[in-house]
mmCIF file of the N, C-alpha and C atoms, coordinates in Angstrom:
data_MODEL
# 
_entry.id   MODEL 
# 
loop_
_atom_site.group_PDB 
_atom_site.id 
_atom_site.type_symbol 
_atom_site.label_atom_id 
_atom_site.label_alt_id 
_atom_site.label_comp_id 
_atom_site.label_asym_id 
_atom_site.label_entity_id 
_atom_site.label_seq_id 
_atom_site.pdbx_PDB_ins_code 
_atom_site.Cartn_x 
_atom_site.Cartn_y 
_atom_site.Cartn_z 
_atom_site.occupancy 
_atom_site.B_iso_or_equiv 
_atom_site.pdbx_formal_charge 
_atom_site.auth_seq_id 
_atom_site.auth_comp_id 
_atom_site.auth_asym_id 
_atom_site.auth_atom_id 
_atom_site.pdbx_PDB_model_num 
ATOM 1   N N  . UNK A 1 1  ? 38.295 24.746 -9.072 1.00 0.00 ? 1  UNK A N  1 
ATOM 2   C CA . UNK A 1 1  ? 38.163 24.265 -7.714 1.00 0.00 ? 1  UNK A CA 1 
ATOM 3   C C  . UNK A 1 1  ? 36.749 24.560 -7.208 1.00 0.00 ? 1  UNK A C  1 
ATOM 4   N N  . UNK A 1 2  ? 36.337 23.547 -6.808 1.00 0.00 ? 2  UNK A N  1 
ATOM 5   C CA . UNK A 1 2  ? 34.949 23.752 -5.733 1.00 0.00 ? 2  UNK A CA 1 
ATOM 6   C C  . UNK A 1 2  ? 34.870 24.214 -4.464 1.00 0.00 ? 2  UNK A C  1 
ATOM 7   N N  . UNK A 1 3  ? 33.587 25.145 -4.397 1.00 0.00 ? 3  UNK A N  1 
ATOM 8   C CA . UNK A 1 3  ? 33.186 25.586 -3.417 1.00 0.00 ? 3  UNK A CA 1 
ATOM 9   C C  . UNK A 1 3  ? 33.029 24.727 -2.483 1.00 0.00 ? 3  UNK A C  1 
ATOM 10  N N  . UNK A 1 4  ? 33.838 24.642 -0.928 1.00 0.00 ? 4  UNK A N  1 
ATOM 11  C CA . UNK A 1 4  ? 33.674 24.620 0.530  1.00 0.00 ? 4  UNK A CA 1 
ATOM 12  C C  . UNK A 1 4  ? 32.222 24.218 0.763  1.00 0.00 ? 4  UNK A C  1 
ATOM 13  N N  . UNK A 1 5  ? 31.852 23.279 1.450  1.00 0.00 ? 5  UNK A N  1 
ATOM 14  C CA . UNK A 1 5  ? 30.097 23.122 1.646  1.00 0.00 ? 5  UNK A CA 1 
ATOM 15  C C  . UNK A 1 5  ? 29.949 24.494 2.294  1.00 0.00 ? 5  UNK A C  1 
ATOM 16  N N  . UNK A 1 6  ? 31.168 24.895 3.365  1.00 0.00 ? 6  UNK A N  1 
ATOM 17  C CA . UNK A 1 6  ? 30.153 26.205 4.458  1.00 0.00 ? 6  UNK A CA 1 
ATOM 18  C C  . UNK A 1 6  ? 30.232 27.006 3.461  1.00 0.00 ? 6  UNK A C  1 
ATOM 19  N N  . UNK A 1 7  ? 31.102 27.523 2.612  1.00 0.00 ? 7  UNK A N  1 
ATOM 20  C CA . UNK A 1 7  ? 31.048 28.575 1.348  1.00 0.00 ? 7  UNK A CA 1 
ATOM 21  C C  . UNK A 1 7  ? 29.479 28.617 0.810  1.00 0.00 ? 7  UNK A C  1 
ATOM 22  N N  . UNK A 1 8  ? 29.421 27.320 0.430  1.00 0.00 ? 8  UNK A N  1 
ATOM 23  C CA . UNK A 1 8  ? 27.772 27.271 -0.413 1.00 0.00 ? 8  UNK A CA 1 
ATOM 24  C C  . UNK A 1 8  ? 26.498 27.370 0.818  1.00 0.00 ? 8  UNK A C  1 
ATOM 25  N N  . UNK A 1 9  ? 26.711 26.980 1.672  1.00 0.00 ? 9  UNK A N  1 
ATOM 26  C CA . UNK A 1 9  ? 25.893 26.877 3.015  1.00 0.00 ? 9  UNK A CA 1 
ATOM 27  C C  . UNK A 1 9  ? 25.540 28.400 3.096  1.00 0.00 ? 9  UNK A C  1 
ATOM 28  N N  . UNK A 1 10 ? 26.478 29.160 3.305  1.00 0.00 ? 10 UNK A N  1 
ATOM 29  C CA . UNK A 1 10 ? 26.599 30.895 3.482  1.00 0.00 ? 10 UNK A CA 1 
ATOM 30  C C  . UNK A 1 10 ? 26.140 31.256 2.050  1.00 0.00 ? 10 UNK A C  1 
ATOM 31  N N  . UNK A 1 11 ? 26.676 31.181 0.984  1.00 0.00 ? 11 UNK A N  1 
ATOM 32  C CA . UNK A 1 11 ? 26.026 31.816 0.057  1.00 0.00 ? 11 UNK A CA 1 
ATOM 33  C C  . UNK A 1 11 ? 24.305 31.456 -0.244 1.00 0.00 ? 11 UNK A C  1 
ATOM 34  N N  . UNK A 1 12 ? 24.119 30.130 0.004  1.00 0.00 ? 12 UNK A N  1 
ATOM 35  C CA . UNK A 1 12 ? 22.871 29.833 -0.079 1.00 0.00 ? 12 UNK A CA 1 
ATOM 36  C C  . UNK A 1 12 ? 21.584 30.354 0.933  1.00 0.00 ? 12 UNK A C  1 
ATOM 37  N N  . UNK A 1 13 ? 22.351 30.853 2.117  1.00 0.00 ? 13 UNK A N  1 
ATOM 38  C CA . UNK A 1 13 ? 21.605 31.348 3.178  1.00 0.00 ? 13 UNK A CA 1 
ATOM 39  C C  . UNK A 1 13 ? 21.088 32.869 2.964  1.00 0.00 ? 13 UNK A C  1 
ATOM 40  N N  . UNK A 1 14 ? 22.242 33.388 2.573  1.00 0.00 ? 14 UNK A N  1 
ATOM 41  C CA . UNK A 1 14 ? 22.206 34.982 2.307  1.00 0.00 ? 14 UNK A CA 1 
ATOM 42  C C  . UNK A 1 14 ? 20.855 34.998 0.945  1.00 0.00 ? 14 UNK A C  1 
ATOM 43  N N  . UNK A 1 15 ? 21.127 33.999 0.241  1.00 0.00 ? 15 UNK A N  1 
ATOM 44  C CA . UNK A 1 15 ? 20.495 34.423 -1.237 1.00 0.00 ? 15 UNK A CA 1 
ATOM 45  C C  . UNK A 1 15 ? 19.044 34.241 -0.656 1.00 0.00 ? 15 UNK A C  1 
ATOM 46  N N  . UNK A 1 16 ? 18.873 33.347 0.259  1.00 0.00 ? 16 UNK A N  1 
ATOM 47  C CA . UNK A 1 16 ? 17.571 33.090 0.829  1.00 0.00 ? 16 UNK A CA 1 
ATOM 48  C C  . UNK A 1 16 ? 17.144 33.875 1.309  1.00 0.00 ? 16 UNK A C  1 
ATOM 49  N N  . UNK A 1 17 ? 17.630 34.554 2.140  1.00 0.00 ? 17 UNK A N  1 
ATOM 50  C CA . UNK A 1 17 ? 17.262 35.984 3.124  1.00 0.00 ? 17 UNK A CA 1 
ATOM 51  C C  . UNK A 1 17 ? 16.779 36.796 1.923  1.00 0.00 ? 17 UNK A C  1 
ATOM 52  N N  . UNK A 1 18 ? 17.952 37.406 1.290  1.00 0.00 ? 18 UNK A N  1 
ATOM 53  C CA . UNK A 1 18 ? 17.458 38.515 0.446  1.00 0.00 ? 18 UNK A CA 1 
ATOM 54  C C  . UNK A 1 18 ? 16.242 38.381 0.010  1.00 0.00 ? 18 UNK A C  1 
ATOM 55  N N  . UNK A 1 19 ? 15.977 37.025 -0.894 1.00 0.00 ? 19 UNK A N  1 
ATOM 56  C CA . UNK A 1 19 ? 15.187 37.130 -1.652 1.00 0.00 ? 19 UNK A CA 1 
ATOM 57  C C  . UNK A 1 19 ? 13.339 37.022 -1.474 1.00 0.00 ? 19 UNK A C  1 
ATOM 58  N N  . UNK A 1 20 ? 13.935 36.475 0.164  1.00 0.00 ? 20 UNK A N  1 
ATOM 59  C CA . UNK A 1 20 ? 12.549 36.688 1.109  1.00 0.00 ? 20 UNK A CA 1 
ATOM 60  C C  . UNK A 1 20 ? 12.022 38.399 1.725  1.00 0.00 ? 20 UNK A C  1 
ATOM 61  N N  . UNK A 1 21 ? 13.333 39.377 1.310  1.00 0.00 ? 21 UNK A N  1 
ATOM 62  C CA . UNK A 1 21 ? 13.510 40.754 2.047  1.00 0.00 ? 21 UNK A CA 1 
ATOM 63  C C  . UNK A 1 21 ? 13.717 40.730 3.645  1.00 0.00 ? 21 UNK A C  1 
ATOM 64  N N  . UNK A 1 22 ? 14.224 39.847 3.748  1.00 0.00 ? 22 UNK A N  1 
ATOM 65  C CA . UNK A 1 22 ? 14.536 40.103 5.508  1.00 0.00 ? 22 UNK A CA 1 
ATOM 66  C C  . UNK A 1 22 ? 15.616 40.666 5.724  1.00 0.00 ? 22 UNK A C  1 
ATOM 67  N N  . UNK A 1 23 ? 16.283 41.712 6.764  1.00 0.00 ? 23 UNK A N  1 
ATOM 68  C CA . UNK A 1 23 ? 16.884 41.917 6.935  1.00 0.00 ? 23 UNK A CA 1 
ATOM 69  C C  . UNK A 1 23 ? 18.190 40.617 8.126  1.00 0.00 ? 23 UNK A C  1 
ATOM 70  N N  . UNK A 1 24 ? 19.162 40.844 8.355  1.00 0.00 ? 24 UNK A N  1 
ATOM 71  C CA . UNK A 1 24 ? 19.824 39.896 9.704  1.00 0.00 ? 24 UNK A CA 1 
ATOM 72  C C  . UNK A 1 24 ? 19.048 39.827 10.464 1.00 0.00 ? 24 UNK A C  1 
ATOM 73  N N  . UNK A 1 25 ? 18.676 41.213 11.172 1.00 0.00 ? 25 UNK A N  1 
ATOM 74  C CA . UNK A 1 25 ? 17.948 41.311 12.258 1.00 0.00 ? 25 UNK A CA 1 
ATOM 75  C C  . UNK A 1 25 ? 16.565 40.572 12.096 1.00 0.00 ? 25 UNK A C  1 
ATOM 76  N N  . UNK A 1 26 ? 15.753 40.546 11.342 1.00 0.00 ? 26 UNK A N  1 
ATOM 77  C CA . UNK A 1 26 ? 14.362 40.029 11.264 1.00 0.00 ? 26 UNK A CA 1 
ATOM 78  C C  . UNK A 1 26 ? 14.508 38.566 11.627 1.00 0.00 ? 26 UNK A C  1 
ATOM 79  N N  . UNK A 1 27 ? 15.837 38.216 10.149 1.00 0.00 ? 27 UNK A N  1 
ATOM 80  C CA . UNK A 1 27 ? 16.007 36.844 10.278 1.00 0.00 ? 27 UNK A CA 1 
ATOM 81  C C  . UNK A 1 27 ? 16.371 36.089 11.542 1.00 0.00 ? 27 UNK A C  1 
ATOM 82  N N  . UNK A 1 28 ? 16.906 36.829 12.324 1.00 0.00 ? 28 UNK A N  1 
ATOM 83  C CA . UNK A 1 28 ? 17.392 36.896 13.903 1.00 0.00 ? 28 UNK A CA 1 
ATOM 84  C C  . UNK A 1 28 ? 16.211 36.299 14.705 1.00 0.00 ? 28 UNK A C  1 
ATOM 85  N N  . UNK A 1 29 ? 15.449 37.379 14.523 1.00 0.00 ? 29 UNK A N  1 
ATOM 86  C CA . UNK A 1 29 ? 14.180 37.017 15.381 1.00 0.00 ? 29 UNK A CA 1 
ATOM 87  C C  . UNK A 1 29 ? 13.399 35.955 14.660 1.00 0.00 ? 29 UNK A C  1 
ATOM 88  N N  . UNK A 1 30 ? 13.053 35.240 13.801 1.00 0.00 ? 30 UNK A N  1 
ATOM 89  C CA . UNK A 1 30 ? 12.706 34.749 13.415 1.00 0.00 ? 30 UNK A CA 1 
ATOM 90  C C  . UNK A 1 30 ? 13.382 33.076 13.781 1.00 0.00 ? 30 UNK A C  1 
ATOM 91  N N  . UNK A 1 31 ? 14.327 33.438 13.544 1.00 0.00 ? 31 UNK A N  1 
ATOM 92  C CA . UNK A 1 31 ? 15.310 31.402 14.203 1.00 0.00 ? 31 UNK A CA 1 
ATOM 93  C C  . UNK A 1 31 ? 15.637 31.555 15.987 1.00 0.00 ? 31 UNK A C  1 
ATOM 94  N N  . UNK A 1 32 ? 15.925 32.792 16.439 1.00 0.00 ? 32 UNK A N  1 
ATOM 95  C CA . UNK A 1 32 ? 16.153 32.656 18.044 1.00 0.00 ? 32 UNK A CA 1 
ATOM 96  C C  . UNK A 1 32 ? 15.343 33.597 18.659 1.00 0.00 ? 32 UNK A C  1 
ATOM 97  N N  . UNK A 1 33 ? 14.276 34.158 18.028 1.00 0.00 ? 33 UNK A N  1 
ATOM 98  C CA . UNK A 1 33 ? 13.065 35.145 18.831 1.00 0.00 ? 33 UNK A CA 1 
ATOM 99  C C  . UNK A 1 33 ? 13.469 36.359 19.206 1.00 0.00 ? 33 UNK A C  1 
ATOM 100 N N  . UNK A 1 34 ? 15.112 36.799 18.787 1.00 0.00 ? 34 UNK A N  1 
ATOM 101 C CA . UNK A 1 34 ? 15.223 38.043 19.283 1.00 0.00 ? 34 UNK A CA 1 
ATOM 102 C C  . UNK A 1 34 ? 16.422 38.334 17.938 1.00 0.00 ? 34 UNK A C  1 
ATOM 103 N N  . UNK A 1 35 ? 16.442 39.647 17.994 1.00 0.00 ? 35 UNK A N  1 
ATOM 104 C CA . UNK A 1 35 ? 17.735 40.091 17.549 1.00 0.00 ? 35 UNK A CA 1 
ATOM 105 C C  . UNK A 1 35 ? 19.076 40.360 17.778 1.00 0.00 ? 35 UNK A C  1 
ATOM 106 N N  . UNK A 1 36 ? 19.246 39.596 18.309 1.00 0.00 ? 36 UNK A N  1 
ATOM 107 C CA . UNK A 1 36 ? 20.328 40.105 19.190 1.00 0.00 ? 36 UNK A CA 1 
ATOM 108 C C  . UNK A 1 36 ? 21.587 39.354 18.644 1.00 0.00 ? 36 UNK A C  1 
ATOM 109 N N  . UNK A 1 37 ? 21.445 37.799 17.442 1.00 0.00 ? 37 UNK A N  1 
ATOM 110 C CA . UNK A 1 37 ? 22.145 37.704 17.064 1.00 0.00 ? 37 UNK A CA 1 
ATOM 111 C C  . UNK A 1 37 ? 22.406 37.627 15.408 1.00 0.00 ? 37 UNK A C  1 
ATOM 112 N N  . UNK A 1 38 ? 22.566 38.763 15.190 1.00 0.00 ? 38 UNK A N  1 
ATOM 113 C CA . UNK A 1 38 ? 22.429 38.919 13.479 1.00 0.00 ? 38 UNK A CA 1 
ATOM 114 C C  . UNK A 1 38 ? 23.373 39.480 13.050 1.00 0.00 ? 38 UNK A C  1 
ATOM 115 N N  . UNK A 1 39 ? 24.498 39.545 14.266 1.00 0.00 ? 39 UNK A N  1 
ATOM 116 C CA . UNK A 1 39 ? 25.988 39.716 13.989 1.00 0.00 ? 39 UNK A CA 1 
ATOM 117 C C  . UNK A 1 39 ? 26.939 38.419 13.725 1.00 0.00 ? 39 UNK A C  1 
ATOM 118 N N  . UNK A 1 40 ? 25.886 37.158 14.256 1.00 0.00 ? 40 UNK A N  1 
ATOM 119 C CA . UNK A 1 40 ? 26.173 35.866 14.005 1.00 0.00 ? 40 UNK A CA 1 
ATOM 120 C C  . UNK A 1 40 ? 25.574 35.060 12.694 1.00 0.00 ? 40 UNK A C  1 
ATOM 121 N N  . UNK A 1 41 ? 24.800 35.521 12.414 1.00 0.00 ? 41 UNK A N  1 
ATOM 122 C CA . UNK A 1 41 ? 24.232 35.530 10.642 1.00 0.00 ? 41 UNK A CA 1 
ATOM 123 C C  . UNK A 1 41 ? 24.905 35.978 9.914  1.00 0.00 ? 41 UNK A C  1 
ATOM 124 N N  . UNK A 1 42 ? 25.298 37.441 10.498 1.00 0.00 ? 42 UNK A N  1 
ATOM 125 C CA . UNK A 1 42 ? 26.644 38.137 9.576  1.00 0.00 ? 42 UNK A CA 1 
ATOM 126 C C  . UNK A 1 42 ? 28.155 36.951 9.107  1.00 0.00 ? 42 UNK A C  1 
ATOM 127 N N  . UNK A 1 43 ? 28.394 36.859 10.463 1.00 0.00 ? 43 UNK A N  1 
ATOM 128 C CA . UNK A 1 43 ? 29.361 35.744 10.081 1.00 0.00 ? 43 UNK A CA 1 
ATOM 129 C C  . UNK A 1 43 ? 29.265 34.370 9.309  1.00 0.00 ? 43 UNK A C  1 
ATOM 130 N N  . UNK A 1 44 ? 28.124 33.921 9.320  1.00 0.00 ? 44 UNK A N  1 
ATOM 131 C CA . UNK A 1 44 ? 27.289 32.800 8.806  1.00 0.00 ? 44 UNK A CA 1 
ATOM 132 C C  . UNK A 1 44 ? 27.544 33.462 7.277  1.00 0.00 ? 44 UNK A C  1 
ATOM 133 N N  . UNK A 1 45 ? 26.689 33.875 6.907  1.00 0.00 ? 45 UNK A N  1 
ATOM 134 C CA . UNK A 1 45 ? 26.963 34.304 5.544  1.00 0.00 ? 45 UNK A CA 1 
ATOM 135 C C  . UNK A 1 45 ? 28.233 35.115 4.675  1.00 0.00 ? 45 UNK A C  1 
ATOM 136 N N  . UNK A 1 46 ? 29.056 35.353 5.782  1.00 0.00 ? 46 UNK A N  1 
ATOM 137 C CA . UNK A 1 46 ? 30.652 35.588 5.210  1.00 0.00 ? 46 UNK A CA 1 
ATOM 138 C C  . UNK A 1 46 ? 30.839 34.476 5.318  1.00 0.00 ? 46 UNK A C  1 
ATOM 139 N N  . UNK A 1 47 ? 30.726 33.172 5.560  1.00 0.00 ? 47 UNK A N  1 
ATOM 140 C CA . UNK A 1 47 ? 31.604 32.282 5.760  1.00 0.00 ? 47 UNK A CA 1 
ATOM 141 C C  . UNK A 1 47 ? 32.796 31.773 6.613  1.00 0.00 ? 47 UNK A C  1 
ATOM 142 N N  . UNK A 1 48 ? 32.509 32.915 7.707  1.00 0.00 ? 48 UNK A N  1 
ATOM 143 C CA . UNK A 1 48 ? 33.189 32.806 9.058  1.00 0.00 ? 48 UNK A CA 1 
ATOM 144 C C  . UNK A 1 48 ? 32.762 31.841 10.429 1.00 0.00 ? 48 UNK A C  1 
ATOM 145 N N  . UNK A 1 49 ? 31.939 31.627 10.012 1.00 0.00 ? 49 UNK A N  1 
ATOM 146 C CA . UNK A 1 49 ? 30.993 30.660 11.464 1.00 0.00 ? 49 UNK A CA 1 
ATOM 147 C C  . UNK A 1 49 ? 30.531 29.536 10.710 1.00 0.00 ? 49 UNK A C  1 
ATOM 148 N N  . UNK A 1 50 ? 30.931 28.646 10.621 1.00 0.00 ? 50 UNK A N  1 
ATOM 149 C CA . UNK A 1 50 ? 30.248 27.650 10.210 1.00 0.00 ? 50 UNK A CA 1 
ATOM 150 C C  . UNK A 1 50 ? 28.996 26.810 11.175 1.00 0.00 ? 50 UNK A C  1 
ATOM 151 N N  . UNK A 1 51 ? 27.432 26.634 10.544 1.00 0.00 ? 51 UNK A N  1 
ATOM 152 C CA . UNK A 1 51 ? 26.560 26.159 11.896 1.00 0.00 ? 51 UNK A CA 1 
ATOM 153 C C  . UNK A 1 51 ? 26.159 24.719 11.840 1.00 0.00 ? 51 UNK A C  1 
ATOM 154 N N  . UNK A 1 52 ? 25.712 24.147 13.034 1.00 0.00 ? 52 UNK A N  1 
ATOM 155 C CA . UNK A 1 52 ? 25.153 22.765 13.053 1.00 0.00 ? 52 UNK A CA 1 
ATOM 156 C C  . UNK A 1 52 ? 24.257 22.290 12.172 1.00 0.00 ? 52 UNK A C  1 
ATOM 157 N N  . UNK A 1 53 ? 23.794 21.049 11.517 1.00 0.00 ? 53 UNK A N  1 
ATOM 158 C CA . UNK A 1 53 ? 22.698 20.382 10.912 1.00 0.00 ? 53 UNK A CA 1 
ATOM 159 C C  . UNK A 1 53 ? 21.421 21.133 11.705 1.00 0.00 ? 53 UNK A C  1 
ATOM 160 N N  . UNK A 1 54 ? 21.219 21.074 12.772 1.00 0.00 ? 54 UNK A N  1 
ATOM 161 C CA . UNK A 1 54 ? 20.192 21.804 13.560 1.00 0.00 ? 54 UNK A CA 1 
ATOM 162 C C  . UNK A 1 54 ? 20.018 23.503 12.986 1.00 0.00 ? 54 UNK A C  1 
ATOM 163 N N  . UNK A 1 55 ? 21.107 23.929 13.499 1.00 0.00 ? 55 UNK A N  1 
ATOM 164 C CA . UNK A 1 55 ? 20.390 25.364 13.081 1.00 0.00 ? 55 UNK A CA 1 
ATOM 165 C C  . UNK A 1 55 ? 20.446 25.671 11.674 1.00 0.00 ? 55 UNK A C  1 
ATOM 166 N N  . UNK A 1 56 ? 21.030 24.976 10.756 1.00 0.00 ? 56 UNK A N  1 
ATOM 167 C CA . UNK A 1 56 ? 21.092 24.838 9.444  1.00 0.00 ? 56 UNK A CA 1 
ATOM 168 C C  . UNK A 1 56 ? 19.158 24.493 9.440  1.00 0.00 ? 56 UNK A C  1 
ATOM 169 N N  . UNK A 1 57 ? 18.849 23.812 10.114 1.00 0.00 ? 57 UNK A N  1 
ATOM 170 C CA . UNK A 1 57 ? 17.534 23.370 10.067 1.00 0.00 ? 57 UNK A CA 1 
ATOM 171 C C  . UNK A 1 57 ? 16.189 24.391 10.466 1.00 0.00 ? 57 UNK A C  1 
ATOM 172 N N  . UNK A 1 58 ? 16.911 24.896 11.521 1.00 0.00 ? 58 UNK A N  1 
ATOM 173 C CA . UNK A 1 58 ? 16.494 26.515 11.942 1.00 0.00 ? 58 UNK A CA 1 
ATOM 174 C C  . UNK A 1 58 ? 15.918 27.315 10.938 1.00 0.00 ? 58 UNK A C  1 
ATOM 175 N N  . UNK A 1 59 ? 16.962 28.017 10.254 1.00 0.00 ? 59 UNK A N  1 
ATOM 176 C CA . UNK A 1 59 ? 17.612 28.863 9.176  1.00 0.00 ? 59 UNK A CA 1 
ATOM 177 C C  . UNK A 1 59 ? 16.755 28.291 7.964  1.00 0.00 ? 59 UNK A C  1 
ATOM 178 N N  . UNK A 1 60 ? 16.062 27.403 7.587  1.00 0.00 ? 60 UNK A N  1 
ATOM 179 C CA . UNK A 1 60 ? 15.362 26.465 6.670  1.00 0.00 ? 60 UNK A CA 1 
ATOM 180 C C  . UNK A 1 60 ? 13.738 27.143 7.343  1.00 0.00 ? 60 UNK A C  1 
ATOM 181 N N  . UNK A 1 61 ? 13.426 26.471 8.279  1.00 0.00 ? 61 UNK A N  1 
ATOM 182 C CA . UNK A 1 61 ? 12.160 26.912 8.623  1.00 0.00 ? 61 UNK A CA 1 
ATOM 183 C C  . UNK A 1 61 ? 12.326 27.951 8.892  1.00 0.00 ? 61 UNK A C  1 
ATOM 184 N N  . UNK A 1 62 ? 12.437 28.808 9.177  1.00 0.00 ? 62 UNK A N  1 
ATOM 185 C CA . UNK A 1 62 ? 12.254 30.568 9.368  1.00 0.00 ? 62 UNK A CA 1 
ATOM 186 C C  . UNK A 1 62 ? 12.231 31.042 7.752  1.00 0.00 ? 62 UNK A C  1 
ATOM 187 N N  . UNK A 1 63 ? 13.289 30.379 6.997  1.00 0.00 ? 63 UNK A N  1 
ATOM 188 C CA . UNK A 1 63 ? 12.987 30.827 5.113  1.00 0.00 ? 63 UNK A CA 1 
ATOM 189 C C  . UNK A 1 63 ? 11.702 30.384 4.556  1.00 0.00 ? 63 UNK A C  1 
ATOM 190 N N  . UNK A 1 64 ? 11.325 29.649 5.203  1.00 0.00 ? 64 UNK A N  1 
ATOM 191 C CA . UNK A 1 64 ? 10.210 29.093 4.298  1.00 0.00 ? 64 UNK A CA 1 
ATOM 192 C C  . UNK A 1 64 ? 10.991 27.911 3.589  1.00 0.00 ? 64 UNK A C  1 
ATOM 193 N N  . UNK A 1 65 ? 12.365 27.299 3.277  1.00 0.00 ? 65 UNK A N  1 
ATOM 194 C CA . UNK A 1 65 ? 12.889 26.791 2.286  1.00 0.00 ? 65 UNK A CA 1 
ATOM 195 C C  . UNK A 1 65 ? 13.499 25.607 2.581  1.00 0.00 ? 65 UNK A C  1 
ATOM 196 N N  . UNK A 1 66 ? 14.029 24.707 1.706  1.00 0.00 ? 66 UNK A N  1 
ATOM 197 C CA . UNK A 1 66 ? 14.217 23.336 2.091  1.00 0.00 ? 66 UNK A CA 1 
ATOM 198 C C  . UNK A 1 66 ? 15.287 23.184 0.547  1.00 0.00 ? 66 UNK A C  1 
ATOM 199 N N  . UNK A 1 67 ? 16.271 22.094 1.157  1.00 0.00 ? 67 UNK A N  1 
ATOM 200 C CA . UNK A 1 67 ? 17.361 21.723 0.164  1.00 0.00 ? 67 UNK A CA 1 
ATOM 201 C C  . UNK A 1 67 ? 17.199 20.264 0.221  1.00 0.00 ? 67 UNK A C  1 
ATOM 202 N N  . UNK A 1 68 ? 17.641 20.217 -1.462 1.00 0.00 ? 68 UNK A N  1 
ATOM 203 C CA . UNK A 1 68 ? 17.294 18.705 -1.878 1.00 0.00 ? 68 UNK A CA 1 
ATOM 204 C C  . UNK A 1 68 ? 19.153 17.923 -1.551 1.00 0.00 ? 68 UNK A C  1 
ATOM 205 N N  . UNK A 1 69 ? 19.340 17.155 -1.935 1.00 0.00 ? 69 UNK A N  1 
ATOM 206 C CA . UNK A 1 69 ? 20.362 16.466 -1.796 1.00 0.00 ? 69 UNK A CA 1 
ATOM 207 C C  . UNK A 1 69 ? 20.591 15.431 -2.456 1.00 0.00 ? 69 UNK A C  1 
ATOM 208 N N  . UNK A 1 70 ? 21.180 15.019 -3.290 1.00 0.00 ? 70 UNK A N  1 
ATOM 209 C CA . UNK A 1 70 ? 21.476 14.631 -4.734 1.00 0.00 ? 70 UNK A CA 1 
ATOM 210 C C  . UNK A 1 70 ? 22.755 13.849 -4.693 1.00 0.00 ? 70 UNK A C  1 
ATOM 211 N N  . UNK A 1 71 ? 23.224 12.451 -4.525 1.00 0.00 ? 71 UNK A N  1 
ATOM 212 C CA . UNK A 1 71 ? 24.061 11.680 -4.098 1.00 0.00 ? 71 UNK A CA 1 
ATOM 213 C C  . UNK A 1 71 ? 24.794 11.783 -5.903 1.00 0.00 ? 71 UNK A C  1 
# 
């Protein structure tokens, strides 16, 4: 069985963070200028919050990173 898009969405987000060394919090400030929500990243990357095309877009520019899409 295949992975859930938000499943891969969250795992793909987290792997991004790490591998940039940011912590939630940095990444926090970095997509909404403060930290204050990196208890909502938390959930993002459990796979509890699923987010918009927009802040999916967010979450892209603050990584530095960009996803291809492959029909």
């Amino acid at each position: 069985m295949s992975k859930s898009l938000s499943a891969e969405v969250a795992e793909f987000l987290k792997s991004k963070r790490i591998s940039k060394g940011l912590s939630m919090r940095k990444l926090s400030v970095l997509v909404y200028g403060d930290d204050k929500r990196s208890g909502y990243i938390s959930q993002v990357e459990r796979g509890e919050r699923e987010i918009t095309i927009s802040t999916f877009g967010m979450f892209l520019t603050a990584l530095d990173s960009w996803v291809e899409f492959i029909e």
